[in-house]
C-alpha positions in Angstrom: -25.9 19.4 80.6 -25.1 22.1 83.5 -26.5 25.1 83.8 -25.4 27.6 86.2 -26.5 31.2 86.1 -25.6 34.6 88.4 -25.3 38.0 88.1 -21.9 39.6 87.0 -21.7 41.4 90.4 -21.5 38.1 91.7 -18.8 36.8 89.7 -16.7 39.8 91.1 -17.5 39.9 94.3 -17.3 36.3 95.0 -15.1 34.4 93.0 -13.9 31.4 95.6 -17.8 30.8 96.3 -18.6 31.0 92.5 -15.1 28.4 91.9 -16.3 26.5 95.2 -19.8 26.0 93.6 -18.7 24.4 90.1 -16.3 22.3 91.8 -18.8 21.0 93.3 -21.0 20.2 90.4 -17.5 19.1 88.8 -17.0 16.4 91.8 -20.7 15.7 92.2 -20.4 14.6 88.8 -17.6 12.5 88.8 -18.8 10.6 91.8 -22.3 9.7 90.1 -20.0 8.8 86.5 -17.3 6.7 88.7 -19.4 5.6 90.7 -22.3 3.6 89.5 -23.7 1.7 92.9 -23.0 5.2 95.3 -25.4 6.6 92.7 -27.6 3.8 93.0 -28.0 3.5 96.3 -28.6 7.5 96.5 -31.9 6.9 93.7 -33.1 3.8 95.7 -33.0 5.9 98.8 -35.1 8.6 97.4 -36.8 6.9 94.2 -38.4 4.2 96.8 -39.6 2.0 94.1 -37.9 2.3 91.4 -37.0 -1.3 89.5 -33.3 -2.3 88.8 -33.9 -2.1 85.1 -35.2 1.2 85.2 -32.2 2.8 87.3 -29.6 0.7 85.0 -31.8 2.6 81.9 -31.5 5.9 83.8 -28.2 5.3 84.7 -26.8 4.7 81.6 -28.5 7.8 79.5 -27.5 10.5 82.3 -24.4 9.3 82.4 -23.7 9.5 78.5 -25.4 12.8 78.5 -23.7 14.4 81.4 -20.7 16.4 80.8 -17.5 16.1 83.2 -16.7 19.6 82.6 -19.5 21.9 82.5 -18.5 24.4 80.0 -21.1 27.5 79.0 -22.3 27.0 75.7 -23.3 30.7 73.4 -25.4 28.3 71.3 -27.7 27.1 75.0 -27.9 30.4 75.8 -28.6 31.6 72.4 -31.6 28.9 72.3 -32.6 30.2 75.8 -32.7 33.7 74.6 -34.9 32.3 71.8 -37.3 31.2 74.2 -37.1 33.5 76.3 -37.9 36.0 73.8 -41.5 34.6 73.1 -42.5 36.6 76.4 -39.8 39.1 76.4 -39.2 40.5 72.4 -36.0 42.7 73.9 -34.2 38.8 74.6 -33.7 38.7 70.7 -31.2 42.0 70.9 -29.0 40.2 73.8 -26.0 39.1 72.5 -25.3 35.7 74.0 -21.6 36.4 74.1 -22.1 38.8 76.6 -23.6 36.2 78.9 -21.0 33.6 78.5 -18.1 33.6 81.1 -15.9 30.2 80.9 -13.0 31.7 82.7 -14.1 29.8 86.1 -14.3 26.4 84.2 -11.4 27.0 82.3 -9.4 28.1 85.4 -10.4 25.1 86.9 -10.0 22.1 84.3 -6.7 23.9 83.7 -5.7 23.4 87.7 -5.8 19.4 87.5 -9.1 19.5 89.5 -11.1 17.6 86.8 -8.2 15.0 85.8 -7.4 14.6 89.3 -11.0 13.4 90.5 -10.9 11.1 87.5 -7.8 8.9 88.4 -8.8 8.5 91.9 
């Protein structure tokens, strides 16, 4: 799971950076899902170390568990709000529709840019 988090001032006053910044994730992600021994040899270089089996075993598990489209979720930010609201009491009043904004995603998956990087 992705989380990405900024003000709303930011979303308005710099859209391409915001767009530029989930593509990024979005290609990051498809490289590390498509490409299995780039990813590798990126953990080996900085997990010096690390045993075959256990990189196949981490491999595996991120991979399942990482989304190709990182799309906000109300119910993550509705369980951060819940934690959250152990220190803070006034997290419990925010409505986590408020904080959700999928327009850039959807923008995005709609373009092509998501399908594209998959057929490559």
């Amino acid at each position: 799971m992705h989380t990405l988090t900024t003000l709303r001032p930011t979303l308005s006053k710099n859209p391409r950076v915001i767009e530029g910044v989930i593509k990024s994730l979005i290609e990051a992600t498809a490289v590390f899902k498509t490409n299995k021994e780039r990813s590798f040899a990126v953990w080996r270089k900085y997990m010096r170390g690390a045993n075959e089996a256990f990189l196949e075993e981490t491999y595996q598990y991120t991979s399942a568990e990482l989304e190709a489209v990182p799309t906000p979720s109300v119910e993550v930010i509705k369980s951060a709000l819940d934690i959250v609201s152990a220190q803070y009491p006034q997290a419990r009043q925010t409505d986590p529709n408020q904080i959700v904004d999928p327009s850039f995603v959807k923008r995005i998956e709609q373009s092509g840019f998501v399908a594209a990087l998959y057929r490559e």
